[in-house]
N, C-alpha and C positions, 0 to 999 in steps of 0.2 A: 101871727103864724098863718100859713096860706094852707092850701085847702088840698094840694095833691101837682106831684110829678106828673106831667102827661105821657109821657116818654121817655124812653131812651130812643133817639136817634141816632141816625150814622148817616150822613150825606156818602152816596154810594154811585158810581159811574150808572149800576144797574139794577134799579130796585125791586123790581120783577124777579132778577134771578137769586140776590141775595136772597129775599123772600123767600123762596122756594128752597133754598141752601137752608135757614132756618128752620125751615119747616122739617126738612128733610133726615137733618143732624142734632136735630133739639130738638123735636117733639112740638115747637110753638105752633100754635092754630091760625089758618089764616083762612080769608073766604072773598068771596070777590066785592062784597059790601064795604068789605074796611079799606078797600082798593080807592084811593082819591085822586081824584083829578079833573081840572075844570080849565074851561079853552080861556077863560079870564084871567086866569090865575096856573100859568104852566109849570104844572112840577108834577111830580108822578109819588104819591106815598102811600106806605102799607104802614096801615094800625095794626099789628099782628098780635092778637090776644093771648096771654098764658094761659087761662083758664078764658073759654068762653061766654063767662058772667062777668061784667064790669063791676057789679057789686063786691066780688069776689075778688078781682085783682085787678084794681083801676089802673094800672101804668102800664103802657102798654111800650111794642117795638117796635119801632119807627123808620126801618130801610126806607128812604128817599132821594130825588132825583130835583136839579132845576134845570128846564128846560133851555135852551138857547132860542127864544120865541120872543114876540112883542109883550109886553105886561100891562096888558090893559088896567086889572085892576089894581096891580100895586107897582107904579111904573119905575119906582125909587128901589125896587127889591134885589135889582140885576146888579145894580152899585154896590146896595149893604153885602150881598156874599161874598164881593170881590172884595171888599175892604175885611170880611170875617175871615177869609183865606189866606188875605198876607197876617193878619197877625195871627194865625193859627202855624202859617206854613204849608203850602200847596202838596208838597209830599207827605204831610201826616196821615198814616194810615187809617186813624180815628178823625174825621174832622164833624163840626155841629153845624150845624143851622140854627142853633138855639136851645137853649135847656128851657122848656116849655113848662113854667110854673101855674097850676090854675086858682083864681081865687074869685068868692064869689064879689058880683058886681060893683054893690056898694063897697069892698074894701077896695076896687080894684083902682074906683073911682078916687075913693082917699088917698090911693099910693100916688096916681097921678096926680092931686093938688100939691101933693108932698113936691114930687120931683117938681112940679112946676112955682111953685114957693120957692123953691133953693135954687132954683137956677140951673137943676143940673142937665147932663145929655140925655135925650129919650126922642122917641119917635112913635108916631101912631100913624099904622096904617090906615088909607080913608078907606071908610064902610062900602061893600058891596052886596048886591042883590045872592051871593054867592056867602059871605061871609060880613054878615051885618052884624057886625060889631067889633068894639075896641081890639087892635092887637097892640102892643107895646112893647117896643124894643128899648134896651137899657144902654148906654154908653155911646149913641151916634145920633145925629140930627140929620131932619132932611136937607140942609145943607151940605152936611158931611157926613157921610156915611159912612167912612171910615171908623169902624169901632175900636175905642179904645178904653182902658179898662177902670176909667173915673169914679164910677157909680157902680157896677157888681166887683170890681177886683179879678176879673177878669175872666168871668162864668159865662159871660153870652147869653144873658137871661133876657127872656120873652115871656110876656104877661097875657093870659086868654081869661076870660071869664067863663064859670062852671056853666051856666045858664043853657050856651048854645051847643054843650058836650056829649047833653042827653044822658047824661047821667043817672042811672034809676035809683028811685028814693034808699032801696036797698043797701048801698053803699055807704053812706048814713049812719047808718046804724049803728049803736053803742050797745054789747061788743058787736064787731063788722060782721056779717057771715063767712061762715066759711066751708071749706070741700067737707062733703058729708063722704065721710068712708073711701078715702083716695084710694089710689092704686097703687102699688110699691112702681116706683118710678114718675110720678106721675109730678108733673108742673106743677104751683101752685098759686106762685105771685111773682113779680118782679121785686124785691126786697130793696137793693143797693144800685144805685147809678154812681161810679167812680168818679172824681175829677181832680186831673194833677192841676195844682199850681207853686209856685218857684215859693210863694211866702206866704205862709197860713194865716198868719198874726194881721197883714196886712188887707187878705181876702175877708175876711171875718170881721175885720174893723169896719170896710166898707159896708156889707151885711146890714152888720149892728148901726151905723150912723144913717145909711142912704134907705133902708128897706124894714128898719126894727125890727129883722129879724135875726134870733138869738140861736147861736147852736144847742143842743140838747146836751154834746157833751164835746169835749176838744182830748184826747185820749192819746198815748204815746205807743205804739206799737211796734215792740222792739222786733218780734220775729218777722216781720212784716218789713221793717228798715222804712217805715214812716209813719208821719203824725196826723191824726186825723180828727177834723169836726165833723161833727153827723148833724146834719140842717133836716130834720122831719118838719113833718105837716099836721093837721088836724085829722087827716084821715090816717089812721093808727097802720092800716097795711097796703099804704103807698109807698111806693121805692123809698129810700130814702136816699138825698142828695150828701153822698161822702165824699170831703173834699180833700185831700192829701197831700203832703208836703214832704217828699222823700227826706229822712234823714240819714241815709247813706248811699253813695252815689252807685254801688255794685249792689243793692236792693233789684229786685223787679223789675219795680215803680223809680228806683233813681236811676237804671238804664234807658228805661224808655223815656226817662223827663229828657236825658243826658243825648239820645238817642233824635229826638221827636220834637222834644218842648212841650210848654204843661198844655191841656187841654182835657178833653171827655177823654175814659181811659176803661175800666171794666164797668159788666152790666152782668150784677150777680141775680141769682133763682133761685129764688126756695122748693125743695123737690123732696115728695113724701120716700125714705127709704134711700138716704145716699147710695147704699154699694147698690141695692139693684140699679136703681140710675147708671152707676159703672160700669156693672153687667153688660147691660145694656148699649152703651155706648161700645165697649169693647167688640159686642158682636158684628157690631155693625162697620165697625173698623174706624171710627174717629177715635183719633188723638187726643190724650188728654193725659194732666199729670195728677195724680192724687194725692193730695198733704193731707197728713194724718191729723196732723192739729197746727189749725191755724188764729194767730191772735186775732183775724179779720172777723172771726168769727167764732171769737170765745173760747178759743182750744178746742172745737170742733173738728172733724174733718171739711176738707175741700177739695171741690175738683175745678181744676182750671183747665178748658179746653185750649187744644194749642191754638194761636191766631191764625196761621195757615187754613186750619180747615176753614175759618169765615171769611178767608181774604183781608186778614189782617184784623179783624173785628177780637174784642177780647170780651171773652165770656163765663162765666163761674157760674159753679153750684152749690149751696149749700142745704144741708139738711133739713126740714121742717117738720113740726108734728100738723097733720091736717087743719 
């Protein structure tokens, strides 16, 4: 099992103002330090924090941009998104850049003898003075960058190691910390990263054979109108990666498969005091619909904001105790 979700990303026209859209409409925290970008490596991304302890809520949200510039340090990178876009779909309103798994060094290391013992598709980006160390792409080589879905099943997984995350030892910790006395409404974690694909069975097999990693649970969710594996981590209140396979196609989730095609899909929050959250939201005038019980979460309530207000971005809330 690996070690934590880095994100939920959204390759975005403009990550600047998404950012500021989040911030604005969702309460997330953002600051000009988590702001990235380097003349070597042209893209523009916001780490935008739920809580502003990483101990507290490691996975953070990721509005990002890639630049139309020369790519000094990763010159292979302009090709892989253009190969990530046709098989995503240029029009999907959700598109990835990569589902950014972190693990530490030495296992990151094993996974690539793994992949490199079998033969399969992978890529490593070369080390720069900017970003010195391993990054690991799954399903395309630097010959072909066209990714295809041999080895994830078709998740678009990227491999970083904890090491250079900065990570503070607090995070670690066995139980995790957590908000001492939230506020009614208040953020707390990034809980769930959504991801449609067409065949559960077959995404889960790759998993299992290419990466040994096991889901936690593979679950049928009738109110919901699809079936789900939940892929966790070692760190207990990282997102967890839930992967979906609509079983009916006038579902949510089987309009937008039917709609879009599978890909990244909701980025659920845990938030102390659901209705104040709603409260909340209502006053300010974002859109949103409220399910009173929802099987995504236990027969809890939910709130689903409309994708409009993100520019297409889908977003949920659900309840948490501090």
């Amino acid at each position: 099992m690996f070690e934590y979700l880095l994100s939920a990303d959204m390759m975005v026209p403009d990550p600047d103002g998404m950012a500021d859209l989040l911030v604005s409409k969702l309460g997330i925290h953002s600051h000009p330090n988590w702001r990235q970008a380097f003349d070597n490596h042209p893209y523009i991304a916001h780490f935008l924090r739920v809580q502003k302890s990483l101990a507290i809520a490691p996975t953070r949200i990721e509005p990002q941009v890639h630049l139309d510039r020369p790519n000094p340090g990763d010159p292979l990178f302009h090709d892989h998104l253009r190969g990530l876009e046709r098989f995503q779909g240029a029009h999907r309103p959700m598109l990835t850049h990569s589902i950014v798994l972190v693990t530490w060094r030495e296992k990151l290391n094993a996974l690539i003898d793994r992949l490199h013992r079998r033969k399969l598709r992978f890529r490593l980006a070369q080390r720069t003075p900017e970003m010195d160390f391993d990054r690991l792409w799954l399903g395309v080589t630097p010959e072909d960058p066209q990714y295809e879905p041999s080895v994830d099943g078709g998740l678009c997984i990227e491999f970083i190691p904890v090491e250079p995350t900065l990570m503070p030892a607090e995070a670690f910790e066995i139980p995790p910390p957590r908000v001492r006395n939230p506020r009614p409404g208040e953020l707390l974690r990034v809980t769930a990263r959504g991801f449609i694909v067409r065949d559960l069975e077959k995404t889960v097999d790759k998993l299992r054979e290419n990466l040994e990693w096991e889901p936690e649970a593979i679950t049928d969710l009738e109110g919901e109108g699809y079936r789900r594996a939940r892929m966790g981590f070692t760190l207990p209140h990282s997102a967890t990666l839930d992967i979906v396979e609509p079983t009916r196609w006038d579902s949510i989730t089987g309009l937008y498969l039917n709609n879009w095609g599978p890909g990244p899909h909701f980025t659920r929050i845990g938030v102390f005091d659901l209705e104040t959250k709603a409260a909340q939201l209502r006053e300010q005038g974002v859109r949103f619909e409220w399910v009173p019980e929802s099987d995504a979460v236990d027969g809890r309530p939910l709130i689903r904001i409309h994708p409009a207000e993100l520019n297409g971005q889908v977003f949920e809330f659900e309840g948490l105790e501090g």
